[in-house]
MARBALUM-28291 format. One line per 5 residues: number of its first residue (from 0); their letters; for each residue x, y, z of N, C-alpha, C. Coordinates in Angstrom, 2 decimals, always signed. Example, Ala and Ser with C-alpha at 12.3 -4.5 7.8 and 13.67 -1.06 7.14 Angstrom:
<rs>
0> as> +13.19,-5.69,+7.80,+12.30,-4.50,+7.80,+13.20,-3.30,+7.80; +12.85,-2.25,+7.08,+13.67,-1.06,+7.14,+12.90,+0.03,+7.87
</rs>
This chain:
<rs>
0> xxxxx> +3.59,+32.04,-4.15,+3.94,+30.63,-4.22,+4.12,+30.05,-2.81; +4.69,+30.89,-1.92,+4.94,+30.43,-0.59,+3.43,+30.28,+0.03; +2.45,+30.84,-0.11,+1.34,+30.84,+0.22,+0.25,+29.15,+0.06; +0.98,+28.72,-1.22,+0.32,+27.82,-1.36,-0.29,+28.29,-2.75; -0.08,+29.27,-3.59,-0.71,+29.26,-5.04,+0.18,+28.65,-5.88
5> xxxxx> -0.47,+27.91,-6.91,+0.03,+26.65,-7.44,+0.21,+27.02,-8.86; -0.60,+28.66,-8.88,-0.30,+29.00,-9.93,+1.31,+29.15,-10.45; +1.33,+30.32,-8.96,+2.84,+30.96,-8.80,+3.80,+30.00,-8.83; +3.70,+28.85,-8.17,+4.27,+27.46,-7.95,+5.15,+27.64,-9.55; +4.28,+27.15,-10.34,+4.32,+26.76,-11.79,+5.10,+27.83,-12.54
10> xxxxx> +4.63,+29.07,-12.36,+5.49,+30.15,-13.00,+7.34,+30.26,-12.47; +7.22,+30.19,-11.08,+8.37,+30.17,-10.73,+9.42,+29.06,-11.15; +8.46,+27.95,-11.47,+9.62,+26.66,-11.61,+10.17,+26.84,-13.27; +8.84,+27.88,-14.18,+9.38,+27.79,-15.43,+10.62,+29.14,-15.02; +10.40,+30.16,-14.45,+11.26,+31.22,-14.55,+12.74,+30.32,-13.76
15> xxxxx> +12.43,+29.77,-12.90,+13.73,+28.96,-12.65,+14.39,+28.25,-13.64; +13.85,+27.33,-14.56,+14.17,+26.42,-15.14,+15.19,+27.07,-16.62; +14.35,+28.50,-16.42,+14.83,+29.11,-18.15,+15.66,+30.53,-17.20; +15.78,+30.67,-16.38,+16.51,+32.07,-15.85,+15.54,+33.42,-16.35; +14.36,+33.25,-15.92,+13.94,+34.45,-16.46,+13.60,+35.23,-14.94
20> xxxxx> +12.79,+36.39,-15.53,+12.69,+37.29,-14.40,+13.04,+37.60,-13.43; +14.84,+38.06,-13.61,+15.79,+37.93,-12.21,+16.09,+37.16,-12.21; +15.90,+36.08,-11.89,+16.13,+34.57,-11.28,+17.30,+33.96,-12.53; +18.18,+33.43,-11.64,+19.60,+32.76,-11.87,+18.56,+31.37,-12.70; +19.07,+31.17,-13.90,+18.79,+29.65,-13.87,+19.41,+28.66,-12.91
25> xxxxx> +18.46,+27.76,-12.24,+18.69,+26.98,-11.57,+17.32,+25.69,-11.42; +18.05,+24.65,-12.35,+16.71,+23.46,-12.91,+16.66,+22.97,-11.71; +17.45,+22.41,-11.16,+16.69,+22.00,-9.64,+15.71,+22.32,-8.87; +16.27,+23.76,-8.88,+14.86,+24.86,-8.23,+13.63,+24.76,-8.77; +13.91,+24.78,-10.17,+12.65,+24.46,-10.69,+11.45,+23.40,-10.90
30> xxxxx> +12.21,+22.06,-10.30,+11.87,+21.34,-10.07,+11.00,+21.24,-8.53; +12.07,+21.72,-7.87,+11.06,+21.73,-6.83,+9.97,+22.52,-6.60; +9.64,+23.47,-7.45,+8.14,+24.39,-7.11,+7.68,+23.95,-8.54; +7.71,+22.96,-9.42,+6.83,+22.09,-9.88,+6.23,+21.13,-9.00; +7.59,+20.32,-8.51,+6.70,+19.00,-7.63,+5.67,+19.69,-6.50
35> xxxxx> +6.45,+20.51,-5.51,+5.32,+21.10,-4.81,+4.27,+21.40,-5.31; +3.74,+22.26,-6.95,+2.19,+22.52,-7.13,+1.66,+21.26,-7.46; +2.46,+20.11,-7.58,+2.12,+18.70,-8.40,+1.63,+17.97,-6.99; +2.25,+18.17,-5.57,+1.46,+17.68,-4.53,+0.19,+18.47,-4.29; +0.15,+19.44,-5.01,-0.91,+19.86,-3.93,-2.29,+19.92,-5.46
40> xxxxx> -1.80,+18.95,-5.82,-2.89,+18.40,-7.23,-3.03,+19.16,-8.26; -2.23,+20.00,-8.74,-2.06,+21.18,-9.86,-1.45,+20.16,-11.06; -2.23,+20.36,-11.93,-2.47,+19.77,-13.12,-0.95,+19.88,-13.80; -0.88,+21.38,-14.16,+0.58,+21.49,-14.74,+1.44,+21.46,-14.06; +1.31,+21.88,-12.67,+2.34,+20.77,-11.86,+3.15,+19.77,-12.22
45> xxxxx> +1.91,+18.61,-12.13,+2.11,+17.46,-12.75,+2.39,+17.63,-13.72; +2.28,+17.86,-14.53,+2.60,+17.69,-16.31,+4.51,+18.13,-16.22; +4.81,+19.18,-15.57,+5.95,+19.66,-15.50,+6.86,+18.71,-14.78; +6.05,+18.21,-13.77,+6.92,+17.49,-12.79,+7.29,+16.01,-13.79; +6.38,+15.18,-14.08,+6.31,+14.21,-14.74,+7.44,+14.29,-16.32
50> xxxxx> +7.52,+15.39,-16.86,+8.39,+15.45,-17.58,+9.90,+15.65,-17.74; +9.70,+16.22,-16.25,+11.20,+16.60,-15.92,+11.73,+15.63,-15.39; +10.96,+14.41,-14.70,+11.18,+12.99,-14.43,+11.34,+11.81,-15.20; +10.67,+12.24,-16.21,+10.74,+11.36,-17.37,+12.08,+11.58,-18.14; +12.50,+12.89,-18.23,+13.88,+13.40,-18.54,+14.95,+13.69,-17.73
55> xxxxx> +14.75,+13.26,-17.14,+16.09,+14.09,-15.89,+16.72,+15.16,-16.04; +15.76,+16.01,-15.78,+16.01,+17.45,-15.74,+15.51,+17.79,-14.43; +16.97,+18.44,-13.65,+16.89,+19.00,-12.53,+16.47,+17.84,-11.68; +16.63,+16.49,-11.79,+16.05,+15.39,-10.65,+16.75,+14.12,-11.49; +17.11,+13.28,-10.57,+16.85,+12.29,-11.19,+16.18,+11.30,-12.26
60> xxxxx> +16.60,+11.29,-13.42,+15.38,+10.38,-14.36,+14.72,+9.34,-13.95; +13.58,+9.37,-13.77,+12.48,+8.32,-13.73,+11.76,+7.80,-14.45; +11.73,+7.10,-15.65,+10.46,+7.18,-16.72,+9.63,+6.73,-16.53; +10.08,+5.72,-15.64,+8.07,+5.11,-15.29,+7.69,+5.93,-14.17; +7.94,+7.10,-13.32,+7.12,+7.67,-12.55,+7.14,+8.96,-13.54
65> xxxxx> +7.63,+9.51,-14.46,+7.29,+10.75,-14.75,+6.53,+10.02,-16.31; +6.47,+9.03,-16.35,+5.28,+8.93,-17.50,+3.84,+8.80,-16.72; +4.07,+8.03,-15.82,+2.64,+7.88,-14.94,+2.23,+9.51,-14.59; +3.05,+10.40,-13.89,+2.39,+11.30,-13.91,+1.92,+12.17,-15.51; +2.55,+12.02,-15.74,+2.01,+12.71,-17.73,+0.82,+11.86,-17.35
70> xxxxx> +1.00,+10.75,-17.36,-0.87,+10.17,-17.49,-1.58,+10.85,-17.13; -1.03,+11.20,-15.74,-2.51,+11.58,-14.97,-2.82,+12.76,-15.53; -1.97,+13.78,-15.59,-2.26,+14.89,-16.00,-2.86,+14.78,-17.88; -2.26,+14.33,-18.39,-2.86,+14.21,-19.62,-4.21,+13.18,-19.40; -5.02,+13.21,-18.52,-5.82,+12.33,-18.08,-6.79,+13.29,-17.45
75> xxxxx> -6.17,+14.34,-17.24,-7.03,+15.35,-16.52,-6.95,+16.70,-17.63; -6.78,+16.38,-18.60,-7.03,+17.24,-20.05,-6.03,+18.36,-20.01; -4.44,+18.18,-19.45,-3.76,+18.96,-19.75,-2.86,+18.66,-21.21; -3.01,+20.08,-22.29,-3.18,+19.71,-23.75,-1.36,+19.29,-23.61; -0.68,+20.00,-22.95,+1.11,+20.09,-22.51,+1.17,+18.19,-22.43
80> xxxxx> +0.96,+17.55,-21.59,+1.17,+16.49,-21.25,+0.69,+15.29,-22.31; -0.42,+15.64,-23.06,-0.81,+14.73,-24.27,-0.27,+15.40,-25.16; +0.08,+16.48,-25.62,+1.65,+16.24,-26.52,+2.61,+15.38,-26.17; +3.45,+15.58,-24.84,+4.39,+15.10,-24.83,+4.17,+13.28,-24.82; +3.03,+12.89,-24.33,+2.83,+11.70,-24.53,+2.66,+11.19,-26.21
85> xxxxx> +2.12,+12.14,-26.71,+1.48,+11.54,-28.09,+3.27,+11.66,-28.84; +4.09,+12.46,-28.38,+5.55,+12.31,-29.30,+6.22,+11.49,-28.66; +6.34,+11.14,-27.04,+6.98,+9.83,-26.73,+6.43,+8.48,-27.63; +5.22,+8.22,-27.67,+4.45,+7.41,-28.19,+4.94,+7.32,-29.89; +5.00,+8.19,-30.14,+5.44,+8.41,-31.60,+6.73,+7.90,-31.99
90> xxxxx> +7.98,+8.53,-31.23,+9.03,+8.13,-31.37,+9.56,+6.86,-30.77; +9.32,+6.87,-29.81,+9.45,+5.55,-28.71,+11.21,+5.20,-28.56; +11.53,+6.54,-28.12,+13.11,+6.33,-27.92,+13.07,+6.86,-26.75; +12.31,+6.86,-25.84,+12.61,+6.78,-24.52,+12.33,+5.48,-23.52; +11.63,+5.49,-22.46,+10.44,+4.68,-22.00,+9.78,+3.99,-22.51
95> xxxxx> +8.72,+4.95,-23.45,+7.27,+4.22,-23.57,+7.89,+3.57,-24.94; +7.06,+2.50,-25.35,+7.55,+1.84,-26.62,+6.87,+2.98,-27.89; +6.97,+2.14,-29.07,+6.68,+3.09,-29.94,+5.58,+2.38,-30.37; +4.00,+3.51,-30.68,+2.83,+3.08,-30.91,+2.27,+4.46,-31.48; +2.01,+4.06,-32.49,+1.40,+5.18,-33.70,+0.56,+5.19,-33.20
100> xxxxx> -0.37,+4.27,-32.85,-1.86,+4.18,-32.61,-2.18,+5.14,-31.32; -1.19,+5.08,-29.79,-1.26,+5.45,-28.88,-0.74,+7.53,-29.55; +0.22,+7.03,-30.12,+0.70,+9.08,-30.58,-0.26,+9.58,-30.52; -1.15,+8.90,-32.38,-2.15,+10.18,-32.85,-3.69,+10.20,-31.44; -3.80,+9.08,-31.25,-4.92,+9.48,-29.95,-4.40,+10.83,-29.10
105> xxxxx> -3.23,+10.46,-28.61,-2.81,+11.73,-27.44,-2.12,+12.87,-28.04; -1.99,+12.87,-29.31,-1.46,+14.12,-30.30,-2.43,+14.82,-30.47; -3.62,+13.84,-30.90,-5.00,+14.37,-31.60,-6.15,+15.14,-30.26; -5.78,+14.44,-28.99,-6.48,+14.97,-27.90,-5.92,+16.59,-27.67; -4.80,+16.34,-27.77,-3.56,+18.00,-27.29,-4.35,+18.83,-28.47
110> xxxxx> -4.25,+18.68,-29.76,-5.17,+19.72,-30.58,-6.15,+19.81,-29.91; -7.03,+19.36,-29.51,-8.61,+19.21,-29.57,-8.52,+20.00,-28.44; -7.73,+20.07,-27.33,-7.71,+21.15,-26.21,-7.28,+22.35,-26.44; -6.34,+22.67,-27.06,-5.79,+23.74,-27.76,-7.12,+24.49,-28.47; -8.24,+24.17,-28.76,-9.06,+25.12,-30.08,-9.77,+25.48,-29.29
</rs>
């Protein structure tokens, strides 16, 4: 991860976020080696980063910057990020308003990547 793999990036921020493998939970931490693979254009990066912004987990809540990033990434066919868009969309008790129409599109895209 220190290297610059964005893979490791991503793994570490989930093992941070949930206390796994050794590692103390600590969501902050985990946040930050999301946003880092999310600068350096890593898809689930983004998707991670954007959600944890959209929720304020481990950062400050943002919803209009951690929905914009879900865009992008659910824009760049990550199936993680058009879930979470297609159930914001669904429920519409956060941010985004509530639009059936907008859910099943980005519900129905998250299957369609998944198979």
């Amino acid at each position: 991860a220190e290297a610059g793999d964005t893979e490791a990036m991503c793994r570490l921020s989930v093992w941070y976020s949930n206390g796994r493998n050794g590692l103390h939970q600590d969501i902050k931490q985990g946040y930050v080696w999301c946003s880092k693979a999310a600068d350096l254009d890593c898809v689930m990066g983004m998707a991670d980063k954007g959600m944890m912004l959209y929720k304020g987990v481990g950062v400050d809540k943002n919803e209009t910057a951690g929905a914009a990033l879900l865009g992008v990434a659910a824009g760049r066919d990550n199936a993680y990020a058009c879930c979470v868009l297609g159930l914001e969309y669904f429920y519409g008790d956060s941010g985004l308003p509530k639009d059936h129409r907008l859910a099943k599109y980005w519900l129905m895209k998250a299957l369609e990547l998944n198979q």
